[in-house]
N, C-alpha and C positions, 0 to 999 in steps of 0.2 A: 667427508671428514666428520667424525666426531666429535662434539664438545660439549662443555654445560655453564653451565650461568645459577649461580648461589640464588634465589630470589626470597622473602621472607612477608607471608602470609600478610594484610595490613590488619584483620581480624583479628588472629590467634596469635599473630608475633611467631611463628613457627616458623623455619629457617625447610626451605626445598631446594631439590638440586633440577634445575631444567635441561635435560639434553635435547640438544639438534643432532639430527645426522643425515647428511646428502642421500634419497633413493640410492641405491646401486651402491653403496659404498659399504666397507669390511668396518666393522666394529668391534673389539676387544673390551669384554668384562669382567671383573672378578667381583667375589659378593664374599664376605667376611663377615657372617650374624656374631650379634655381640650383646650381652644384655644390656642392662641398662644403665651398671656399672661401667660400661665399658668393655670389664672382661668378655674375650674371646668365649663361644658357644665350644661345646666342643663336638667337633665334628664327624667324630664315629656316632654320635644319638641322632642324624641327620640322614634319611635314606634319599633323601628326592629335594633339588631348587630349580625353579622354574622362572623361566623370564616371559613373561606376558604384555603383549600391548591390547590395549581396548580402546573402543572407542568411548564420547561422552556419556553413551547411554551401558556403560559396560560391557560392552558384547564385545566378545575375546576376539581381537581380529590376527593374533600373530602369539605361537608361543612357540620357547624352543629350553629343552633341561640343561644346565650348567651341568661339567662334568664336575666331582669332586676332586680334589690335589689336597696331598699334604696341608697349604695354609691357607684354601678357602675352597669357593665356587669359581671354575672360569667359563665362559662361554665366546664365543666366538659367532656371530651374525656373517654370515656370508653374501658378497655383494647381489649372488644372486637371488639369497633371501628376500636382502633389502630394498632389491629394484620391482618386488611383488608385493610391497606393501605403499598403498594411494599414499601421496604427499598428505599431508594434513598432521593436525594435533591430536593427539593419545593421550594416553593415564596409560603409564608401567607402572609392574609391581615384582616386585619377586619374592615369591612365597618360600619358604620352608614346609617341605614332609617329616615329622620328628618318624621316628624307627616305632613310638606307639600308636600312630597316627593325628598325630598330633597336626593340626595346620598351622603356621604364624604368617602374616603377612606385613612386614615391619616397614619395606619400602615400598612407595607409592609415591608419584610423582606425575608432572607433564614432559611428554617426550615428542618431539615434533620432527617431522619427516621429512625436507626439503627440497624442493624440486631440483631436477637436476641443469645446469646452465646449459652444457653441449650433451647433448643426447646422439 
């Protein structure tokens, strides 16, 4: 199962979203870039989103592209993705490819892996 927990930096005061999710288990995503007004990006300047997990030292251990739809990014983690990636804590991000090449990386977080109870 999928979840997350608000947490907020004690340093910066910065508000982050933590997910867990059980090994083996199906995750549902959608990703909606937005400036910094708020307003919606608009999504045809947007060729490529990408969901990555890393571990502490950055090193990519799991990525997979959002498709694009009408009002955002969605992606979809499939159990048997998720039962190939070791229990433990990550750092996700999910990047944007602008159509000039542009990169953004706007989210970034901890995402933690959970063991599974009945195997």
């Amino acid at each position: 199962m999928l979840y997350s927990k608000v947490t907020t930096d004690k340093n910066s005061g910065l508000s982050q979203i933590q997910f867990y999710l059980t090994q083996g288990d199906t995750a549902d995503f959608t990703a909606v870039p937005k400036l910094s007004d708020g307003s919606i990006v608009d999504l045809s300047l947007i060729s490529k989103c990408l969901f990555k997990l890393s571990d502490d030292s950055y090193k990519e251990i799991f990525s997979k592209e959002f498709i694009k739809e009408e009002t955002g990014f969605k992606i979809r983690l499939e159990s048997d993705e998720t039962a190939e990636i070791p229990v433990g804590q990550y750092i996700y991000e999910i990047e944007y490819t602008f159509n000039d090449g542009t990169v953004n990386t706007p989210n970034q977080s901890n995402f933690e892996i959970l063991d599974q109870i009945v195997k």
